[in-house]
C-alpha positions in Angstrom: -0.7 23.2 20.3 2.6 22.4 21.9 2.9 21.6 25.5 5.2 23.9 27.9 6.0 23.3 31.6 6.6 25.5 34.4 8.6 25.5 37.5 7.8 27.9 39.4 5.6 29.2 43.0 2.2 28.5 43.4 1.1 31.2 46.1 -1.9 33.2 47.8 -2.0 37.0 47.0 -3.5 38.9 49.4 -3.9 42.3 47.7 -4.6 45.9 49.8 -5.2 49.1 47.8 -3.7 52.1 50.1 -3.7 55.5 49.0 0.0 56.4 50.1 2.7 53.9 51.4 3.2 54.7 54.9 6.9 55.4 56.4 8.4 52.8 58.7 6.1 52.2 61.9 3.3 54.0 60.4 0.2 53.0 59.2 -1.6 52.3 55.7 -5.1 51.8 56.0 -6.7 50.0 53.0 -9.0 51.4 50.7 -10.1 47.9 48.8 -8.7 44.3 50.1 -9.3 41.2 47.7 -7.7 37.7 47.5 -6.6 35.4 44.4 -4.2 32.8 42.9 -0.9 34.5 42.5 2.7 33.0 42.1 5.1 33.9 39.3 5.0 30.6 37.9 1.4 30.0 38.3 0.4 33.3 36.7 2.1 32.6 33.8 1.3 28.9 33.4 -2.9 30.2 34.1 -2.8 32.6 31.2 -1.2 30.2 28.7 -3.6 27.2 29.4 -6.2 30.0 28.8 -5.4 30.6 25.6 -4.8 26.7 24.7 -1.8 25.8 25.6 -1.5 22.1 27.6 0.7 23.3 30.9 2.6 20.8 32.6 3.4 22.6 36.2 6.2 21.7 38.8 5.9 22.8 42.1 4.6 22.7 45.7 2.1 23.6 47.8 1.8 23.2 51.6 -0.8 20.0 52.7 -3.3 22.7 53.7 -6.9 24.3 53.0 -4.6 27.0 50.8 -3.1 24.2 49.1 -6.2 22.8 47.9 -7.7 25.8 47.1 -5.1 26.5 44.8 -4.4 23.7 43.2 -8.4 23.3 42.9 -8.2 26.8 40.8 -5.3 25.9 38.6 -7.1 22.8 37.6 -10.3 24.7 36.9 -8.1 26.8 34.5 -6.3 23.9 32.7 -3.4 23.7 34.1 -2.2 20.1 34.8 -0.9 19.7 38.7 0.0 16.1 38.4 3.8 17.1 38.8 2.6 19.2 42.0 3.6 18.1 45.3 2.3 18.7 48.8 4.4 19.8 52.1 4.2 18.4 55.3 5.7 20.5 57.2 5.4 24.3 55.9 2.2 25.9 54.4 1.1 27.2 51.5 2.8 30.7 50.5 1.0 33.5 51.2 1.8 37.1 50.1 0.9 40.4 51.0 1.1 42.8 47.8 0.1 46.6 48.9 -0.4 48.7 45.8 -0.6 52.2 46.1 -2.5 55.1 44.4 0.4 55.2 41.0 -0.5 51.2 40.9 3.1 50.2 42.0 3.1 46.7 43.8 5.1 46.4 47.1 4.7 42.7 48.0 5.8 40.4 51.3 6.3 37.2 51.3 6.9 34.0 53.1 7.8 31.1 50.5 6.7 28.5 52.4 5.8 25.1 50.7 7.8 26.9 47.2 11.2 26.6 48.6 11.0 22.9 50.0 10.4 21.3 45.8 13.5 19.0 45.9 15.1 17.9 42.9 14.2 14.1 43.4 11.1 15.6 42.9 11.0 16.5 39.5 9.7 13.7 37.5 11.5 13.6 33.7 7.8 12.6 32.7 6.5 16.3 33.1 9.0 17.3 30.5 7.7 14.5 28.0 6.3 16.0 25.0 7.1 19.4 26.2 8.3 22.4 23.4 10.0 24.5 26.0 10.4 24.8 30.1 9.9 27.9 31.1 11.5 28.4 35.0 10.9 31.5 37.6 13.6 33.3 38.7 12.1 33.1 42.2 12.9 29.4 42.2 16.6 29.6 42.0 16.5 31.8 45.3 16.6 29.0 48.0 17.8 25.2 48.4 16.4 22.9 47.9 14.3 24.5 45.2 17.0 25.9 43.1 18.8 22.2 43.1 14.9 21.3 41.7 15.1 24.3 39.3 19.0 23.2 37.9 17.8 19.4 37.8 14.7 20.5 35.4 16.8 22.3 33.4 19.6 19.3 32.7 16.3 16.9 32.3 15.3 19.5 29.2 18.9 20.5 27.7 19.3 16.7 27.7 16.1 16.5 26.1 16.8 19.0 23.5 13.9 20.9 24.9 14.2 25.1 24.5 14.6 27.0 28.2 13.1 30.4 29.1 13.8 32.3 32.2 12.3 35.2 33.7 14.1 37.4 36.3 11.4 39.3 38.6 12.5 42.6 39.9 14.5 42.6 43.0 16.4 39.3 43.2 19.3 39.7 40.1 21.7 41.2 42.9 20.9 37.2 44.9 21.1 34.9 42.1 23.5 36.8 39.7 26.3 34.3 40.5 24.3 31.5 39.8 22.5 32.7 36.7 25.9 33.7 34.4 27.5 30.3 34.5 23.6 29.3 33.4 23.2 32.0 30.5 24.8 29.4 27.6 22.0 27.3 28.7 19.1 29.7 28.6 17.2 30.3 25.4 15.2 33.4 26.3 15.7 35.2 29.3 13.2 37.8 30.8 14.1 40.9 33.0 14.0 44.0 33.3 16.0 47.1 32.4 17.7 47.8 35.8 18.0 44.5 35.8 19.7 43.5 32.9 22.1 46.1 33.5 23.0 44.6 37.0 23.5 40.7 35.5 25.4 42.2 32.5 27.5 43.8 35.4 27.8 47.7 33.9 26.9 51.1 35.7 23.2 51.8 35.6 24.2 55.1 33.1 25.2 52.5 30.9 23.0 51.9 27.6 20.2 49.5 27.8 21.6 47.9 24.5 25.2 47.2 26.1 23.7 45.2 28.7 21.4 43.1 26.3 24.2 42.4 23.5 26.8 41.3 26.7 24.3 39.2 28.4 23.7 37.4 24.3 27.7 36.7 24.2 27.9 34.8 27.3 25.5 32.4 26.1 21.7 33.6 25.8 20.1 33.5 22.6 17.4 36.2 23.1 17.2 38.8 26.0 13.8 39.7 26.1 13.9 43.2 28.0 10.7 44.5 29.5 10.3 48.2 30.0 6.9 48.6 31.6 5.4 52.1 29.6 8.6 51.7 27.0 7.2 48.5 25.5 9.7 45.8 25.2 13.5 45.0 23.8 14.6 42.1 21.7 18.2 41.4 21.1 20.0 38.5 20.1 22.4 37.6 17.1 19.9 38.9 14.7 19.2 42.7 14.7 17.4 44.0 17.7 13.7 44.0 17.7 12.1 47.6 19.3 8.6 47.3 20.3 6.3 49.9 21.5 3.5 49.9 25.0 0.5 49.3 24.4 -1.1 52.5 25.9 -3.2 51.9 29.4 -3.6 53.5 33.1 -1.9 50.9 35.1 -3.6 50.6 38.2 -1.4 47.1 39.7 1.5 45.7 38.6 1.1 42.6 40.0 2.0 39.5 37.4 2.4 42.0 34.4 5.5 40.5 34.0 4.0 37.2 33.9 1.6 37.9 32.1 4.1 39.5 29.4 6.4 36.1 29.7 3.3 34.3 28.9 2.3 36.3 26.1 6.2 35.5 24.3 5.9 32.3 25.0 3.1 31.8 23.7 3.7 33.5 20.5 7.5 31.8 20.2 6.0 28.0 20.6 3.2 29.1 18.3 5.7 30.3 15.2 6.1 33.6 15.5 9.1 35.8 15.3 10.6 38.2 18.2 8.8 40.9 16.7 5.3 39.6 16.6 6.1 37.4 20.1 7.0 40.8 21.8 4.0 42.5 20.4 2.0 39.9 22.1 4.0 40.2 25.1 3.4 43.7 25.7 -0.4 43.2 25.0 -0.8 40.7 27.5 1.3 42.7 30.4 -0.9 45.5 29.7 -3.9 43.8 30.1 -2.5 42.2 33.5 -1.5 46.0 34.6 -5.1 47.3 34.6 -6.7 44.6 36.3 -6.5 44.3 40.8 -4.2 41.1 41.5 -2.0 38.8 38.8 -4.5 39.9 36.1 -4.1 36.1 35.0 -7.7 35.9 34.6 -8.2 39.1 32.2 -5.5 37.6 29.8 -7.7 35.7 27.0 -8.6 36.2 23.7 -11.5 38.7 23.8 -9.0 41.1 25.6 -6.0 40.2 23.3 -7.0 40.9 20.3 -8.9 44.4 21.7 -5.4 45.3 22.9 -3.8 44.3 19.7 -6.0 46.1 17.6 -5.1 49.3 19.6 -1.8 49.3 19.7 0.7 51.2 17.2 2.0 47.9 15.5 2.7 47.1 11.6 -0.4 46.2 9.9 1.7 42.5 9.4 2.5 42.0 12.4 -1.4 42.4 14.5 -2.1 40.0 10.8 -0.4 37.3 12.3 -1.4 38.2 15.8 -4.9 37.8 15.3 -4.1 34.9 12.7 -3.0 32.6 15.7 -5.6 34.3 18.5 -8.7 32.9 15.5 -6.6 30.1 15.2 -6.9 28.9 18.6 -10.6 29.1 19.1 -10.6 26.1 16.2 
C-alpha cells in the first residue's frame, strides 16, 4: 500500500464524562474519567496504519514519561516515529476533553512540545516514497510549528506529492488569513460546515454549496465537508458528491473527525473515487463517535465493514468498499 505522512500533535487525552456542563465557576463532577493517545494528527495517522497503511509521522513530543508513553503506543500501532522529535524544555501536551450527557466534546489544552516542531526539523526523508502529506490544521496555529507545517508542504509540492488538510472546529477564524493564500496548494481540504462558510468568507444563512464551490475556485481541488449526523459533502470541478450518515448514538466526539479524514484518505490513496472515499469517511467517524476518547482504536476492519454494510449506500459503492477492506488483510 502507499505510504502517507502526517504533521500533526501528538497529545494526552484526559477524558471526564459529566452529566451537564457546569456554568462559569461552578462545578462538574465526573461520572467516568479514562486516559488515551489523542492528538489530531496522531489519531488519524493510528487508524490508517491500522488498516495497512505505512505512516510516516512528523512531530514532537516533550522529553518526558508522557513522551514515551506515547510514542511507545504509536509504535505499538505501526506508526513510524523516526521523524518525531523530543523537547527539552516544554512537556508533552496534555488535554482535558469533558463530554457531556449529548456526547459533545469540550476540550482544554496546553500545546506544549506540539508548538515548539521547527521547520529545520522536518527531514525531506520522511516525505520519500510518500503518496500524500496529510497536515492538521492545529499545526498552522503557532510559530514555530506553522513555519514546520509550510516547510512540509514546499518539501511535498516540490515533490509532486498530493496535500490534504483538515480544519478542526474552532480555529478557521485564527488561521483563515494564512490558509487562503494556501488553498491553490491544497489538494483536499477537511472542515466543517460552519466552517467552510467562515474561510469561504459568506454569512452563515448562506448555502453550504456556495461556500464549497468558492473555496474549489481559489485553488482547492476537493472540499471535503463533514456534517456530523448529515453525512458528508464532496465538491470540486466534477459534480458534487452527497453522501448520507451512517446511523449511530454518538456518545463522544472526540477524533470523529480524524477518524473520518483517515477513512478518505485511505480510500483516495487506495483508488477510490469521492463517492466511495466519503462513504468510507463517514463509516469510520461513526465508529470513532460511539466509542469514549479518539475512538482510534475501534477504527479497523471488523468495525468497517459492519458499518458499511449498514449504511444506506449503492450496492457499487459498499462493492468496492469491502473489495479494498478483503484486500488488505492479503
Amino acid at each position: 500500500m502507499p505510504a502517507v505522512a502526517i504533521l500533526g500533535d501528538i497529545n494526552v487525552d484526559l477524558t471526564l464524562q459529566i452529566p451537564a456542563y457546569p456554568p462559569e465557576g461552578g462545578e462538574g463532577i465526573a461520572e467516568r474519567q479514562s486516559h488515551g493517545l489523542g492528538g489530531s494528527g496522531a489519531n488519524t495517522a493510528r487508524i490508517l496504519a491500522g488498516l495497512g497503511l505505512p505512516v510516516h509521522f512528523i512531530g514532537k513530543t516533550g522529553r518526558d514519561n508522557w513522551g514515551d508513553w506515547c510514542l511507545a503506543a504509536m509504535q505499538r500501532e505501526g506508526v513510524e516515529t523516526r521523524w518525531v522529535r523530543r523537547d527539552e524544555a516544554e512537556p508533552t501536551q496534555l488535554n482535558v476533553v469533558v463530554v457531556s450527557a449529548s456526547g459533545e466534546r469540550t476540550m482544554f489544552a496546553y500545546r506544549g512540545a506540539n508548538a515548539r516542531l521547527a521547520a529545520e526539523e522536518v527531514d525531506p526523508a520522511a516525505l520519500a516514497g510518500t503518496a500524500l502529506l496529510h497536515l492538521s490544521g492545529y499545526a498552522l496555529l503557532q510559530a514555530p510549528q506553522r513555519e514546520a507545517a509550510l516547510h512540509a508542504l514546499e518539501l511535498a509540492r516540490a515533490a509532486g506529492i498530493a496535500v490534504s488538510l483538515d480544519i478542526p472546529a474552532g480555529i478557521t477564524g485564527t488561521i483563515r488569513a494564512l490558509v487562503l493564500p494556501l488553498l491553490p496548494a491544497i489538494d483536499i481540504l477537511f472542515l466543517g460546515e460552519a466552517d467552510a462558510r467562515l474561510l469561504a468568507g459568506i454569512g452563515s444563512d448562506a448555502v453550504l454549496d456556495q461556500a464549497a464551490e468558492r473555496l474549489v475556485e481559489a485553488g482547492t481541488k476537493q472540499v471535503v465537508v463533514k456534517r456530523g449526523a448529515l453525512g458528508s459533502l464532496v465538491h470540486s470541478r466534477q459534480p458534487r458528491v452527497v453522501s448520507p450518515a451512517a446511523q449511530v448514538e454518538a456518545i463522544d466526539t472526540t477524533g470523529a473527525g480524524d477518524a473520518f479524514a483517515a477513512g478518505y484518505i485511505f480510500g483516495i490513496v487506495n483508488g477510490l473515487a469521492p463517492a466511495g472515499a466519503s462513504a468510507f469517511a463517514n463509516a469510520a467517524g461513526a465508529i470513532a463517535a460511539t466509542t469514549i476518547g479518539s475512538g482510534a482504536g475501534a477504527v479497523e476492519r471488523q468495525n468497517l465493514v459492519a458499518m458499511i454494510g449498514n449504511m444506506d449506500i449503492e450496492p457499487a459503492l459498499a462493492a468496492g468498499i469491502m473489495a479494498l477492506l478483503e484486500a488488505g488483510q492479503d
